[in-house]
C-alpha positions in Angstrom: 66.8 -88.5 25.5 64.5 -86.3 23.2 64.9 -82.6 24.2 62.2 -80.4 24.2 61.7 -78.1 20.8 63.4 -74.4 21.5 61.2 -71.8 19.9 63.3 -69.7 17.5 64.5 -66.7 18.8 62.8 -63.6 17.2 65.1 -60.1 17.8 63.6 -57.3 18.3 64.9 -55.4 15.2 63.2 -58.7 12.7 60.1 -57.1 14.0 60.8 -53.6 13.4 62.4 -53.3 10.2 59.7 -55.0 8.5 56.9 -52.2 10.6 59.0 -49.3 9.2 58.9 -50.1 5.8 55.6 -50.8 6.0 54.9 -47.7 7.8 57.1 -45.8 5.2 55.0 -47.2 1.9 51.7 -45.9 3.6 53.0 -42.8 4.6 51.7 -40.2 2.3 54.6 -38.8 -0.3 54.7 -34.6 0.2 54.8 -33.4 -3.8 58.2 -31.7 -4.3 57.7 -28.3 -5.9 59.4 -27.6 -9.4 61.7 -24.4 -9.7 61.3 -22.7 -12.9 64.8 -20.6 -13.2 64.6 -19.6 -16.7 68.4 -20.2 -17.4 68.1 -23.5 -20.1 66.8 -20.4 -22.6 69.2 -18.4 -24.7 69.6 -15.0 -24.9 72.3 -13.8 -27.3 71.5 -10.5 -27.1 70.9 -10.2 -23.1 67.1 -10.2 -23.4 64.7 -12.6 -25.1 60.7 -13.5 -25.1 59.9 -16.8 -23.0 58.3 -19.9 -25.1 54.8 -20.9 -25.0 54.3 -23.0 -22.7 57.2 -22.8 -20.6 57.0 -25.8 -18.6 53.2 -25.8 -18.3 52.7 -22.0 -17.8 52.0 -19.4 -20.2 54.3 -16.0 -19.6 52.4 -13.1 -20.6 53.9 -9.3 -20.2 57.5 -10.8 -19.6 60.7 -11.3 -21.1 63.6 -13.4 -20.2 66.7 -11.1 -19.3 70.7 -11.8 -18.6 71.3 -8.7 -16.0 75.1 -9.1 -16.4 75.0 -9.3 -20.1 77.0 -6.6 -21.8 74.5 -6.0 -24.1 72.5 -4.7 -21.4 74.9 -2.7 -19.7 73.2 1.1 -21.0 69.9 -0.3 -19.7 70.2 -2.4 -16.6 72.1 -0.6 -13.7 74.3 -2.4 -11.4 71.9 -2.3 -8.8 70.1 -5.2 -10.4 72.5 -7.4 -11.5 71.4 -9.8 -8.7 68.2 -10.0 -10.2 69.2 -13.5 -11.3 69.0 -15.9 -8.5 70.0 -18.6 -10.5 72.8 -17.3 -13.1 72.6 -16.0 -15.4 68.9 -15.6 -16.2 65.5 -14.1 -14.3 62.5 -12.8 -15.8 61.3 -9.5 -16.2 58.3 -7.7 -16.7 55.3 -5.0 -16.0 51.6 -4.1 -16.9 50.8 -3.9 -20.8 50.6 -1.2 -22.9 47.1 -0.7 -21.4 48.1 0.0 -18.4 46.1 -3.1 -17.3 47.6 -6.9 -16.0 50.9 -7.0 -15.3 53.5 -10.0 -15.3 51.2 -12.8 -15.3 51.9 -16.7 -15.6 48.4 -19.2 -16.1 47.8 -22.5 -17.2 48.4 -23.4 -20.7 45.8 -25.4 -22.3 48.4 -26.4 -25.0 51.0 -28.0 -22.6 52.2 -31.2 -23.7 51.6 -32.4 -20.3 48.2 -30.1 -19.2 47.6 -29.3 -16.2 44.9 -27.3 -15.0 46.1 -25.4 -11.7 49.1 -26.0 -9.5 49.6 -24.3 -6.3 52.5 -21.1 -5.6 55.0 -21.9 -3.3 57.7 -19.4 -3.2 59.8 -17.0 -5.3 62.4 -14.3 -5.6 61.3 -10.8 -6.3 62.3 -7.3 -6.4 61.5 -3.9 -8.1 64.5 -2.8 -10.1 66.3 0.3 -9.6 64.1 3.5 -8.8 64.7 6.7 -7.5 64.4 8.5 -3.9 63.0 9.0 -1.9 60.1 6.8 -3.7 59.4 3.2 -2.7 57.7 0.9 -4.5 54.8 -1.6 -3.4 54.6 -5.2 -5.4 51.4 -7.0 -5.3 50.6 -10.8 -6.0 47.5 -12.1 -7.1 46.4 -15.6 -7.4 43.3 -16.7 -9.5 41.2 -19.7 -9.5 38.5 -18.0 -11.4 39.1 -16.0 -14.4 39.2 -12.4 -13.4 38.9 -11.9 -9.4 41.9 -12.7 -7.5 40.9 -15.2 -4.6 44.7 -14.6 -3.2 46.5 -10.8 -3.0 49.5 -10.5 -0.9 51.9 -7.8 -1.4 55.7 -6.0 0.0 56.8 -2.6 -0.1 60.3 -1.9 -1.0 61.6 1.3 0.8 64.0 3.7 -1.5 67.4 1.8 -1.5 69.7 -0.9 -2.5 67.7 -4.3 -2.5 68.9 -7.9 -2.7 66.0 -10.0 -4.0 63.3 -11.0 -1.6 62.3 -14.6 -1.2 58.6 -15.0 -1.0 57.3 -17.8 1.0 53.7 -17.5 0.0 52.1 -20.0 3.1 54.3 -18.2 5.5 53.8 -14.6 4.4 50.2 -14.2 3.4 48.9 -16.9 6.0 47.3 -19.3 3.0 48.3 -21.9 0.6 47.7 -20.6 -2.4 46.4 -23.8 -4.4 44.2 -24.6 -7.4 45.4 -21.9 -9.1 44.8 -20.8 -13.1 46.8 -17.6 -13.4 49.3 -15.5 -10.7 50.0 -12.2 -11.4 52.7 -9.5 -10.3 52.7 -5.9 -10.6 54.9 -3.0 -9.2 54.0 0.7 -8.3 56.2 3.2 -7.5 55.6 6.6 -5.4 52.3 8.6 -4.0 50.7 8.1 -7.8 51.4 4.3 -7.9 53.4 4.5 -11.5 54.0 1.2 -12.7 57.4 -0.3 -12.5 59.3 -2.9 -13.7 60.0 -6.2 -11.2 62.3 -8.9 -11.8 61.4 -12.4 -10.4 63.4 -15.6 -10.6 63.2 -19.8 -9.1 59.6 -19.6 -9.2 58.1 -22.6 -7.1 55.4 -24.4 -7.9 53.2 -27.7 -7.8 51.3 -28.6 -10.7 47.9 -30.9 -9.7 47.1 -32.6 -12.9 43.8 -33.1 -11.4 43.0 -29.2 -11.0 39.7 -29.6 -9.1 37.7 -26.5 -8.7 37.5 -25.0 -5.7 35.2 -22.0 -4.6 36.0 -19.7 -2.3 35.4 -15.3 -1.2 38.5 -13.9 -2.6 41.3 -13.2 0.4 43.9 -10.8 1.3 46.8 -12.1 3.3 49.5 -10.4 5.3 51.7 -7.6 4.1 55.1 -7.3 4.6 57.8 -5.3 4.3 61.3 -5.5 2.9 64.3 -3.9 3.8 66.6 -5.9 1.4 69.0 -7.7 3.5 67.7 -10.9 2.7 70.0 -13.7 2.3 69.7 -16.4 -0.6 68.3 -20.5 -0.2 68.3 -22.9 -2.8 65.0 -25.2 -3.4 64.3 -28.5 -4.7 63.5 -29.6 -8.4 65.1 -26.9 -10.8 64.6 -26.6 -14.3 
């Protein structure tokens, strides 16, 4: 007696597993932002200029700095030897001798790999020591055009003991900052807005090798305000 043909038997996870992965290769990949933390570069003698480029970004009115180092120990005071995020280097800077921009990364045209903007992400920044009963107000800026900033975001740091303050530039200011050429950080302390030294470390960022321009009325975000308590996260790609 010929029986009849039994279909094959088809389980519900041989039609799944194959829908997943398939979902999963045309899901779009988020871009994982590289952290900058400045410690792969020397310095001997606790303090030390940053190479240009420096992973794709040129470092203008900034130096990279050991805050522990005992060869710093007359001119860094113990209140900012957390400066460093990452141990054992940040970077430090403040406006030129002009008085004019201040700590300022961009673009460098002679990049081995170019790239022509990337987008801010976050970082770690604070004002180092100043006196009381001053405070003192930092200010980011982020270009896409050459000299007016389409992104300005800035914290005020009340007289005080501070720990670093992570930046998350989408959730603070209320805007990705993308497309970017340059960013740049300045610090001004007390009623005449002095300028002052700020220390930042584990820069984020995304580079877009395509670096589209985008135009745009230049914005100001949300303000915040820091009262140094702030405890520390680790992100992503470092380098």
């Amino acid at each position: 007696m010929n029986l009849p043909a039994v279909p094959p038997v088809i389980r519900k996870d041989q039609i799944m597993k194959p829908l997943y992965i398939l979902l999963l290769l045309s899901s779009p990949i988020a871009a994982i932002p590289t952290v900058l933390n400045f410690d792969n570069l020397p310095t001997p003698h606790g303090l030390t200029s940053l190479p240009s480029p420096y992973h794709n970004l040129t470092f203008t009115n900034a130096a990279v700095f050991s805050p522990r180092s005992p060869a710093l120990a007359d001119i860094i005071t113990p209140n900012d030897h957390n400066c460093a995020i990452s141990t054992p280097n940040a970077i430090i800077g403040s406006r030129d001798e002009e008085g004019g921009k201040g700590l300022r990364f961009e673009t460098a045209s002679n990049a081995t790999n170019s790239t022509t903007s990337f987008a801010l992400k976050q970082f770690w920044v604070k004002p180092m020591d100043f006196p009381a009963p001053g405070s003192v107000k930092v200010t980011v800026s982020g270009y896409r055009r050459v000299r007016t900033p389409d992104f300005k975001w800035h914290v005020d740091f009340p007289s005080g003991y501070h720990l670093p303050f992570l930046v998350k530039i989408e959730e603070y200011s209320g805007r990705e900052w993308t497309r970017l050429r340059a960013v740049e950080v300045v610090a001004d302390y007390g009623e005449q807005a002095l300028d002052w030294e700020v220390c930042l470390d584990d820069l984020a960022v995304e580079f877009d090798d395509e670096g589209g321009q985008m135009e745009g009325e230049a914005e100001t975000g949300r303000t915040a305000g820091c009262d140094g308590r702030q405890g520390a996260s680790k992100a992503l790609i470092e380098i």
